[in-house]
N, CA, C and O atoms as CSV, one atom per row, in Angstrom:
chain,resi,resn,atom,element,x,y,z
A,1,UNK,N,N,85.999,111.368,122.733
A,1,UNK,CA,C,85.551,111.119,121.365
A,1,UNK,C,C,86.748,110.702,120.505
A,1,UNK,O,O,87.854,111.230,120.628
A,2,UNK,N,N,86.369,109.365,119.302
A,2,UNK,CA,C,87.450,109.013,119.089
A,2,UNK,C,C,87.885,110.136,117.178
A,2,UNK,O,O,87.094,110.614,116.366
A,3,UNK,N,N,89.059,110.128,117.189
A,3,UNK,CA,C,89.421,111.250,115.859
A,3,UNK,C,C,88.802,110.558,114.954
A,3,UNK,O,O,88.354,109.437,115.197
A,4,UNK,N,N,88.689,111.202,113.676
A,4,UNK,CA,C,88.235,110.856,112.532
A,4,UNK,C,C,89.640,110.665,111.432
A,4,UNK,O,O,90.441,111.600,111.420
A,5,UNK,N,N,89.820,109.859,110.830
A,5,UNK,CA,C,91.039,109.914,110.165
A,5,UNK,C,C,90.139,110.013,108.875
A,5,UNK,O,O,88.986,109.623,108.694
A,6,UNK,N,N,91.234,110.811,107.833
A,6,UNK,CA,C,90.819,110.839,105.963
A,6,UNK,C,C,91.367,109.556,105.712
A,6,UNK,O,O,91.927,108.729,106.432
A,7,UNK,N,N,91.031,109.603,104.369
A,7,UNK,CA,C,91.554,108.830,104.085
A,7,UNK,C,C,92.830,108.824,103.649
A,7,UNK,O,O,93.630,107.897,103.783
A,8,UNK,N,N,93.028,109.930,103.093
A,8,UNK,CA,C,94.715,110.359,102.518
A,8,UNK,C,C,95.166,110.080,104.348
A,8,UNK,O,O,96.009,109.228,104.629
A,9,UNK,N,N,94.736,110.602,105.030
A,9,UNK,CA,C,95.630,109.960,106.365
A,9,UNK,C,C,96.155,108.505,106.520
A,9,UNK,O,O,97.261,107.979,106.648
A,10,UNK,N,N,94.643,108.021,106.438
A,10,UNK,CA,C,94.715,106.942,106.716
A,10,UNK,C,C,96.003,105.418,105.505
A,10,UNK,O,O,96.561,104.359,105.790
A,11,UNK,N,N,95.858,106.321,104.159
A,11,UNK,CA,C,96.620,105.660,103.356
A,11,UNK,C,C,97.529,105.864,103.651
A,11,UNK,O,O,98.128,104.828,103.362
A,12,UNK,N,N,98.617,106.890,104.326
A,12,UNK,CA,C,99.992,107.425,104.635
A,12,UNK,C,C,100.226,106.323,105.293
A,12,UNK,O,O,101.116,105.536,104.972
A,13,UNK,N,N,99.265,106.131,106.503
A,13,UNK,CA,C,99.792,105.498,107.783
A,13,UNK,C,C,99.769,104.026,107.060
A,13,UNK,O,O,100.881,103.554,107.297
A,14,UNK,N,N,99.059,103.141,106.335
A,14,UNK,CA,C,99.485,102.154,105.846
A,14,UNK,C,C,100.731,101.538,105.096
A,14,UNK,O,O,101.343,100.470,105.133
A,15,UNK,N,N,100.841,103.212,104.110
A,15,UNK,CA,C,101.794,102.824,103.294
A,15,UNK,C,C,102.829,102.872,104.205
A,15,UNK,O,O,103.814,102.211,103.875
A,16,UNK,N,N,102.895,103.459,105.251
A,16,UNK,CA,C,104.272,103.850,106.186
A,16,UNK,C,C,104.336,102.102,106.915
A,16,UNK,O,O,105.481,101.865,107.298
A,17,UNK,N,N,103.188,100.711,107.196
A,17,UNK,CA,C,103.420,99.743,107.366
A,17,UNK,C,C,103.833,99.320,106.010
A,17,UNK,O,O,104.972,98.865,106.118
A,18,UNK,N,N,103.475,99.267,104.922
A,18,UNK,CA,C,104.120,98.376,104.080
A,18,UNK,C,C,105.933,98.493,103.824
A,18,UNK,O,O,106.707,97.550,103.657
A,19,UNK,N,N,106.196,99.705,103.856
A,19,UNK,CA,C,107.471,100.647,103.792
A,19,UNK,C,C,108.847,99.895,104.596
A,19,UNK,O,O,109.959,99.471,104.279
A,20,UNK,N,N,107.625,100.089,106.382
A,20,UNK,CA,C,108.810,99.382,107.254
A,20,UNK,C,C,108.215,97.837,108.098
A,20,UNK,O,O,108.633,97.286,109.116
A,21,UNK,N,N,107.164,97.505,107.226
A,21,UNK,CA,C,106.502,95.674,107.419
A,21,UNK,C,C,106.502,95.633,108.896
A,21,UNK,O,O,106.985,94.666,109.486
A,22,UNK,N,N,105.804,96.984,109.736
A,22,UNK,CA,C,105.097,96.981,110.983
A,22,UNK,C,C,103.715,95.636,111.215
A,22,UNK,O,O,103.001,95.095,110.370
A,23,UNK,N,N,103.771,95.501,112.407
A,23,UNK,CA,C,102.324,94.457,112.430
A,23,UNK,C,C,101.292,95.552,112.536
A,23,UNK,O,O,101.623,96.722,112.346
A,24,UNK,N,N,99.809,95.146,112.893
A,24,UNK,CA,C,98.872,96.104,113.271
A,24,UNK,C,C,99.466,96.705,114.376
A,24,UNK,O,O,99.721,97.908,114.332
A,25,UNK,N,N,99.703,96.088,115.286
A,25,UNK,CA,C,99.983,96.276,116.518
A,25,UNK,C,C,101.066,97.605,117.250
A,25,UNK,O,O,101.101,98.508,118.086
A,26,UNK,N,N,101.886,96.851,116.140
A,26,UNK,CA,C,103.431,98.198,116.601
A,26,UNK,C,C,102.740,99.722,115.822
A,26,UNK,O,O,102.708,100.818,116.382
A,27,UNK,N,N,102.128,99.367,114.139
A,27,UNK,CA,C,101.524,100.571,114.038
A,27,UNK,C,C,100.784,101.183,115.054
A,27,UNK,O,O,101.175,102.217,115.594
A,28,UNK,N,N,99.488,100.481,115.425
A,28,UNK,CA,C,98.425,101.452,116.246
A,28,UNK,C,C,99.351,102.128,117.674
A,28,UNK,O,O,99.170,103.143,118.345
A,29,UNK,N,N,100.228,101.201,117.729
A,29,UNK,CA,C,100.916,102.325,119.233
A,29,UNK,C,C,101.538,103.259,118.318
A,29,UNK,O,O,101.167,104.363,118.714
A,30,UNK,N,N,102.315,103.417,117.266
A,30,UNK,CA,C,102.940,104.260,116.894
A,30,UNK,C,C,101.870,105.429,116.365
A,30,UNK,O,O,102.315,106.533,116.050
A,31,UNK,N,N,100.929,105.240,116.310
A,31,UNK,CA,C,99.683,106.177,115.775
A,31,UNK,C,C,98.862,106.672,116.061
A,31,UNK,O,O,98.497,107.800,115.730
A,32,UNK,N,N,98.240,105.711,116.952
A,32,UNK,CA,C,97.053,106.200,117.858
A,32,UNK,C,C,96.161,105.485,117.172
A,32,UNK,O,O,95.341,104.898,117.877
A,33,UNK,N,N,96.055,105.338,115.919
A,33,UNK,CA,C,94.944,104.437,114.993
A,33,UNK,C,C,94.420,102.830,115.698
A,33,UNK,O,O,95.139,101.857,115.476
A,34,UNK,N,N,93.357,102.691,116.396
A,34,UNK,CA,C,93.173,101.779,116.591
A,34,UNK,C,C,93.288,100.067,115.455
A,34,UNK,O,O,92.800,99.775,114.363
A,35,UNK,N,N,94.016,99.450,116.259
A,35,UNK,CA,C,94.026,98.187,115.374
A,35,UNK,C,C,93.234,97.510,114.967
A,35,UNK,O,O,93.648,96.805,114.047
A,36,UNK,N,N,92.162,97.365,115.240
A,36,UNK,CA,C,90.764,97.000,114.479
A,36,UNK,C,C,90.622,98.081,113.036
A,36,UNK,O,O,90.702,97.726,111.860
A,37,UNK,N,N,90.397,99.425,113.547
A,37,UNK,CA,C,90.644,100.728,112.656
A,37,UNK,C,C,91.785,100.024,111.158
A,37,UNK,O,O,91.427,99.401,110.158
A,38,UNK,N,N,92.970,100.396,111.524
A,38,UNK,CA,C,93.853,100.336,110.898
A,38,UNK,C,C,93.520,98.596,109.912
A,38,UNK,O,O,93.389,98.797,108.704
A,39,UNK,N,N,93.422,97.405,110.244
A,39,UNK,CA,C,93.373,96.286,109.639
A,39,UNK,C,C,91.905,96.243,108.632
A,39,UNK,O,O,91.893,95.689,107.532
A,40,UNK,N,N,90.528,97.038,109.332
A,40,UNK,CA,C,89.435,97.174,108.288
A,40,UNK,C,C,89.801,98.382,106.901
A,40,UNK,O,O,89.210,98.486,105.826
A,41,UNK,N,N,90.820,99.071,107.356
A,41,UNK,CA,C,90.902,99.986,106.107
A,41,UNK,C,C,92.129,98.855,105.230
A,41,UNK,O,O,91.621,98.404,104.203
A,42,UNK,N,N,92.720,98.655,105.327
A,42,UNK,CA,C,94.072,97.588,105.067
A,42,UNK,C,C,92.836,96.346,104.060
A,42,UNK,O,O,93.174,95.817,103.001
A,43,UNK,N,N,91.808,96.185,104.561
A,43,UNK,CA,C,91.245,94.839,104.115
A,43,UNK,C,C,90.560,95.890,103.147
A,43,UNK,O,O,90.321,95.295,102.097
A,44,UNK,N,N,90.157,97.179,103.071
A,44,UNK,CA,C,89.332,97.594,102.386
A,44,UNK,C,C,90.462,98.090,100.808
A,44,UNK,O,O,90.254,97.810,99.627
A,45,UNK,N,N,91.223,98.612,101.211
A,45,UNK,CA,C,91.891,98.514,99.945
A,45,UNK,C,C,92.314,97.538,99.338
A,45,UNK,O,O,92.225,97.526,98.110
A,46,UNK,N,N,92.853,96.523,99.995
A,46,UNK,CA,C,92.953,95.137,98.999
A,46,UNK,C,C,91.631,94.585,98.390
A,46,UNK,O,O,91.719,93.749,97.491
A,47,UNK,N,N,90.347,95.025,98.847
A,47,UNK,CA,C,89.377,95.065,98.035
A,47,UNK,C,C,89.190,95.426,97.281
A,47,UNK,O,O,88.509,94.759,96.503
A,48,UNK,N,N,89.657,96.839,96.863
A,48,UNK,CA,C,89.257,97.786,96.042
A,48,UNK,C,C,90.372,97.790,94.672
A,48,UNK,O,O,90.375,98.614,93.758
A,49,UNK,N,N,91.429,96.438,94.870
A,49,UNK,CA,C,92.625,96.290,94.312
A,49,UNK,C,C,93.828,97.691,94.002
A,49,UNK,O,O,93.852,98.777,94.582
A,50,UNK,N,N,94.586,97.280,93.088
A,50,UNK,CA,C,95.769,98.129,93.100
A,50,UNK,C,C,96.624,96.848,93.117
A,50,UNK,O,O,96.234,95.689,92.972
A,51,UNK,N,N,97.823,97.283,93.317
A,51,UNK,CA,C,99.041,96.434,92.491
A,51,UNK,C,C,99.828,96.327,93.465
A,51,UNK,O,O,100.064,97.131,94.368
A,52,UNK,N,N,100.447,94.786,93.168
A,52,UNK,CA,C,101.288,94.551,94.856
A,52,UNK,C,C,101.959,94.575,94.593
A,52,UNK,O,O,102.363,94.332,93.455
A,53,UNK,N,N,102.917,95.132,96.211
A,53,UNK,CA,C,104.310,95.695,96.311
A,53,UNK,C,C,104.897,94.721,97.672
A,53,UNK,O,O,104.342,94.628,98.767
A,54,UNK,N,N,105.658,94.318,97.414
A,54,UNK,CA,C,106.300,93.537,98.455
A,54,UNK,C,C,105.427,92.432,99.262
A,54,UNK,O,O,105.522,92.012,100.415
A,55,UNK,N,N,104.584,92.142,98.254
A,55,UNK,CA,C,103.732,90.698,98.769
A,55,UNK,C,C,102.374,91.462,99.344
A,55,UNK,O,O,101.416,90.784,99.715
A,56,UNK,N,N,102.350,92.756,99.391
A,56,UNK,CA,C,101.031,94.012,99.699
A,56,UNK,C,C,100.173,94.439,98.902
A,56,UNK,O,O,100.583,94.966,97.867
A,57,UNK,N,N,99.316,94.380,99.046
A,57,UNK,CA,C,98.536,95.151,97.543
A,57,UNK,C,C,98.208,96.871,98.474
A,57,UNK,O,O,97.885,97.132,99.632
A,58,UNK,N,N,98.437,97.543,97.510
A,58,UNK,CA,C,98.438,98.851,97.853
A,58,UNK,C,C,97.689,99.818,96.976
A,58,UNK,O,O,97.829,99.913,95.757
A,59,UNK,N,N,96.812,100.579,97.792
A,59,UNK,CA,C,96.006,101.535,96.415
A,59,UNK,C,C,96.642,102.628,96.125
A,59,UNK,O,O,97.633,102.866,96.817
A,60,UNK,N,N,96.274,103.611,95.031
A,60,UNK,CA,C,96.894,104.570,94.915
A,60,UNK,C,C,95.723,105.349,94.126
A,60,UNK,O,O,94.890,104.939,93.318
A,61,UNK,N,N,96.041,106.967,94.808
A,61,UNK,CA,C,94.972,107.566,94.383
A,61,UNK,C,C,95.556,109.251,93.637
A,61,UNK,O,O,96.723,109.616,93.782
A,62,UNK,N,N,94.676,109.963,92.989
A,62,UNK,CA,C,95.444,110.652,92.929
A,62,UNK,C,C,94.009,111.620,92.138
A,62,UNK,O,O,93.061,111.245,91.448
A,63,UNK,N,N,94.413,112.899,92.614
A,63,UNK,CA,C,93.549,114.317,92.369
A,63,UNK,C,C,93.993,114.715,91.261
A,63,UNK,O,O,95.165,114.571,90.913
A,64,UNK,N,N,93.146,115.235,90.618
A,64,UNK,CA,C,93.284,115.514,89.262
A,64,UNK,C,C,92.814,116.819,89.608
A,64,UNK,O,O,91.688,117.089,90.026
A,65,UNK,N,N,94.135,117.920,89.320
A,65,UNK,CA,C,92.786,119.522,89.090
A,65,UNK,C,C,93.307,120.446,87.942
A,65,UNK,O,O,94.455,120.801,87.672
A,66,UNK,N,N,92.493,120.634,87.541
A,66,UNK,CA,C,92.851,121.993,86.405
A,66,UNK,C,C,91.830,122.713,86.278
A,66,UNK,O,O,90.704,122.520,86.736
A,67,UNK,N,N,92.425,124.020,85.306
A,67,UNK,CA,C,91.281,125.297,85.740
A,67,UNK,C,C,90.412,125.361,83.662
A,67,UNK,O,O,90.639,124.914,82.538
A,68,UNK,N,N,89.877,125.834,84.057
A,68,UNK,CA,C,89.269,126.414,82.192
A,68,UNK,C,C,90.376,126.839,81.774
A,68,UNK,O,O,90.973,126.282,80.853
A,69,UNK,N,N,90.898,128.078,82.498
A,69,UNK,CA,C,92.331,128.618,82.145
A,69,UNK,C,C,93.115,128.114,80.993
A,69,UNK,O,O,93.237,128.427,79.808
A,70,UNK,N,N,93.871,126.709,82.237
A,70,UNK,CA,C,94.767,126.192,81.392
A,70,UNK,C,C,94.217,125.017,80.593
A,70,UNK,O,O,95.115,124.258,80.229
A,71,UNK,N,N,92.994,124.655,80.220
A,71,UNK,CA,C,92.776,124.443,79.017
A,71,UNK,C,C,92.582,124.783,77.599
A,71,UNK,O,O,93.007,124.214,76.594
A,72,UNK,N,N,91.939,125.704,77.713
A,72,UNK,CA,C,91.182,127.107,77.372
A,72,UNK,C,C,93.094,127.341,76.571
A,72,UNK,O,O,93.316,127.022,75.402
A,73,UNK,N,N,93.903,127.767,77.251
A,73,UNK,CA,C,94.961,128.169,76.736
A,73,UNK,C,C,95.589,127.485,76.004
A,73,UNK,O,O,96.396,128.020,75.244
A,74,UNK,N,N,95.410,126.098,76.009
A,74,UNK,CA,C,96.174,125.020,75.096
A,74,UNK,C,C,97.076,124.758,75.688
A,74,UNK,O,O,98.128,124.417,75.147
A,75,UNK,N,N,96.898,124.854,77.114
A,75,UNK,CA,C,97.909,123.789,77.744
A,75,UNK,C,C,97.901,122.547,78.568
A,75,UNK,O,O,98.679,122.097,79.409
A,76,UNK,N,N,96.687,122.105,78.022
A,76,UNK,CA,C,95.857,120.303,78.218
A,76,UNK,C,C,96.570,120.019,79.976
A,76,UNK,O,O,96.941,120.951,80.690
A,77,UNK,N,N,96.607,119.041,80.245
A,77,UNK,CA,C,97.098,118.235,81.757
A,77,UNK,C,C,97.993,117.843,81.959
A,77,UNK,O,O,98.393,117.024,81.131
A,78,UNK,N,N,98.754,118.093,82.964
A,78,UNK,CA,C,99.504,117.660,83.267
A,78,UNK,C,C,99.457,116.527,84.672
A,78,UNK,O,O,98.753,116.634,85.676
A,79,UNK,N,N,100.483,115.418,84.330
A,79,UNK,CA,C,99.549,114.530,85.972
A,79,UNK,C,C,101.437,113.853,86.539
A,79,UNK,O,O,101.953,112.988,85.832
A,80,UNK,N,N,101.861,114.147,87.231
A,80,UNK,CA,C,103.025,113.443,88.141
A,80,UNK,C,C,102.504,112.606,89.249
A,80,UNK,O,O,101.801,113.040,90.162
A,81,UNK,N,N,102.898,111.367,89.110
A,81,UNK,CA,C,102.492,110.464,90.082
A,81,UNK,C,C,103.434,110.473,91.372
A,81,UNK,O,O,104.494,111.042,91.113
A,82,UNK,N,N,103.387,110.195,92.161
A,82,UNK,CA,C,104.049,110.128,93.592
A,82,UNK,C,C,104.889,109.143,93.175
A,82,UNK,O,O,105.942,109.655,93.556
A,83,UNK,N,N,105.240,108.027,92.636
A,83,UNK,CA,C,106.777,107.210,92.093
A,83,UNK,C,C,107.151,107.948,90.832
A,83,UNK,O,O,107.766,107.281,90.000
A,84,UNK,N,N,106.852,109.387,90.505
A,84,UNK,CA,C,107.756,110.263,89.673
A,84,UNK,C,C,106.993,109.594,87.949
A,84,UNK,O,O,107.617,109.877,86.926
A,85,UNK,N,N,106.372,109.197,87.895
A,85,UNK,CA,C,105.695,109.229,86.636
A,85,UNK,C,C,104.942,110.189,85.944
A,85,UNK,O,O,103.834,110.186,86.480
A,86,UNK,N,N,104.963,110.908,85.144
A,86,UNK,CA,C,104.663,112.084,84.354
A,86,UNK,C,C,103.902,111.919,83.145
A,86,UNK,O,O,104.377,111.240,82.235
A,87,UNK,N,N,103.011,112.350,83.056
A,87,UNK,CA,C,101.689,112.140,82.133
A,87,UNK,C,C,101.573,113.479,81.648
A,87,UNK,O,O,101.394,114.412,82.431
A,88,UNK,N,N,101.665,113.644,80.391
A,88,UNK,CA,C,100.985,115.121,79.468
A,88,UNK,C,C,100.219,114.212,79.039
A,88,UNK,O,O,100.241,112.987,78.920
A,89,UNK,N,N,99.234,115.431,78.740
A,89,UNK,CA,C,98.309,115.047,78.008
A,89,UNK,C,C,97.696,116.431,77.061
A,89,UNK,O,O,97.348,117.428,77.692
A,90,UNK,N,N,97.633,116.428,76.157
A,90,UNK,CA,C,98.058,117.936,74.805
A,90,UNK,C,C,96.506,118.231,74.894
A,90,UNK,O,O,95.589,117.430,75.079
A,91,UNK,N,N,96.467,119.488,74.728
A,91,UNK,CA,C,94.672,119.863,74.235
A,91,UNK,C,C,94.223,119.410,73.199
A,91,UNK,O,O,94.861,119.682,72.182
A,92,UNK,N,N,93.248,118.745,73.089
A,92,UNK,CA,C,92.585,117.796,71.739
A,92,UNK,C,C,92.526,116.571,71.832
A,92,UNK,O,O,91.952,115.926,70.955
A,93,UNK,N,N,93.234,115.828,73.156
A,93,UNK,CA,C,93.166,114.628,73.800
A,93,UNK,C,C,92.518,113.613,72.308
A,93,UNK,O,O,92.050,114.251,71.364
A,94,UNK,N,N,92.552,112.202,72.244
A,94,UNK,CA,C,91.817,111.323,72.177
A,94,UNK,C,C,91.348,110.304,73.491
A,94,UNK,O,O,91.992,109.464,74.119
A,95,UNK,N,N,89.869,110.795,73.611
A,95,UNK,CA,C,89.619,110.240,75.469
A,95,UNK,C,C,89.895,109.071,75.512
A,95,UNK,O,O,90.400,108.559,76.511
A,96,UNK,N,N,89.494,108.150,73.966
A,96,UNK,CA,C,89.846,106.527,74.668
A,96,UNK,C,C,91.016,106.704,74.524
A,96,UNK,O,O,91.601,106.524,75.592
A,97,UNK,N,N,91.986,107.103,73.332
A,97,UNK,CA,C,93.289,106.396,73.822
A,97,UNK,C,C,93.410,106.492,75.766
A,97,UNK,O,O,93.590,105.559,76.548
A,98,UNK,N,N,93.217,108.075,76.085
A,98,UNK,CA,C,93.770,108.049,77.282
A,98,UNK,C,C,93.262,107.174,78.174
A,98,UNK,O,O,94.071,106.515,78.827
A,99,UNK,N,N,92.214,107.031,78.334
A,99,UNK,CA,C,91.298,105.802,79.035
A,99,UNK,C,C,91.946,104.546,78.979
A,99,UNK,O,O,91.905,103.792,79.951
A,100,UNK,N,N,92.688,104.172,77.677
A,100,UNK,CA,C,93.135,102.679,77.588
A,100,UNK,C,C,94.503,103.096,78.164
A,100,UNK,O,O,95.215,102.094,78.226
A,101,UNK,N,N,94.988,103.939,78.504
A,101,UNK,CA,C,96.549,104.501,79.024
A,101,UNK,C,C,96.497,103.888,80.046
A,101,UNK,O,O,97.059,102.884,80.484
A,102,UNK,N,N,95.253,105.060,80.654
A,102,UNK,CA,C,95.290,105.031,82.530
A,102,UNK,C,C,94.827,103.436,82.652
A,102,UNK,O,O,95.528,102.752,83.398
A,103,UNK,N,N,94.007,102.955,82.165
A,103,UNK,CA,C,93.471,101.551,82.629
A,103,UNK,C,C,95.119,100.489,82.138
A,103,UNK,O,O,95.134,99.314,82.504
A,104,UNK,N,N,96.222,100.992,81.422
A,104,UNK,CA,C,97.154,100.100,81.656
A,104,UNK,C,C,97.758,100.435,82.884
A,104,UNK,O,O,97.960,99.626,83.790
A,105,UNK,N,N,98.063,101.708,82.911
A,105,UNK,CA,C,98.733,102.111,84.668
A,105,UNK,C,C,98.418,101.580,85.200
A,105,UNK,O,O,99.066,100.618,85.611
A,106,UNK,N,N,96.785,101.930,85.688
A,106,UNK,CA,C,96.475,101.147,87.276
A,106,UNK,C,C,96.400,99.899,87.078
A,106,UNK,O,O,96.288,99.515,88.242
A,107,UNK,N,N,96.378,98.964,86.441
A,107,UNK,CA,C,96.803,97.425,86.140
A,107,UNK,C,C,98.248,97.265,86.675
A,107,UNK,O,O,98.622,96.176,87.112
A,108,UNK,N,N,99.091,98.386,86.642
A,108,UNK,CA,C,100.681,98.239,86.945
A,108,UNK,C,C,100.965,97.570,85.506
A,108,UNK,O,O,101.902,96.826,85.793
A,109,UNK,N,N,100.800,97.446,84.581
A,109,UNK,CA,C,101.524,97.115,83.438
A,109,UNK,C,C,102.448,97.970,82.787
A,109,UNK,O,O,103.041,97.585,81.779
């Protein structure tokens, strides 16, 4: 039976081709990820866009969690992106501003 990869798996192992500009090929031996596998998820995120990096378009995703707690307490969100970008966001928010924030991020602007 063949494994099931996540997708957070499956994005590692891509970003780890864009990183060191592997073909399908050298990846799936280095992985086990079949190369058919590996090139339909690759086509599926450049579908789904995101912002290119070295001639790649690459997605990026990211979990958002907080409790009542720390809202409740007045200590609104906090969000660090994986390239070290840092987002507060204060209790009392204005949702569109933040909405027009995040929609400049993921544009990469």
């Amino acid at each position: 039976m063949t494994r099931r990869h996540t997708r957070t798996e499956i994005d590692a192992i891509l970003d780890e081709r864009d990183r060191e500009g592997l073909t399908y090929d050298e990846l799936a031996e280095r992985t086990g990820v079949a190369k058919s596998t590996l090139s339909w998820w690759s086509w599926r995120r450049r579908r789904e866009g995101g912002e290119r990096k070295g001639g790649r378009r690459t997605a990026h995703f990211a979990e958002v969690v907080t409790t009542p707690e720390r809202v409740r307490d007045g200590k609104g969100i906090e969000l660090t992106t994986a390239s070290g970008l840092e987002l507060r966001v204060p209790p009392g928010f204005d949702e569109e501003t933040l909405a027009r924030v995040l929609g400049l991020l993921t544009r990469g602007c």
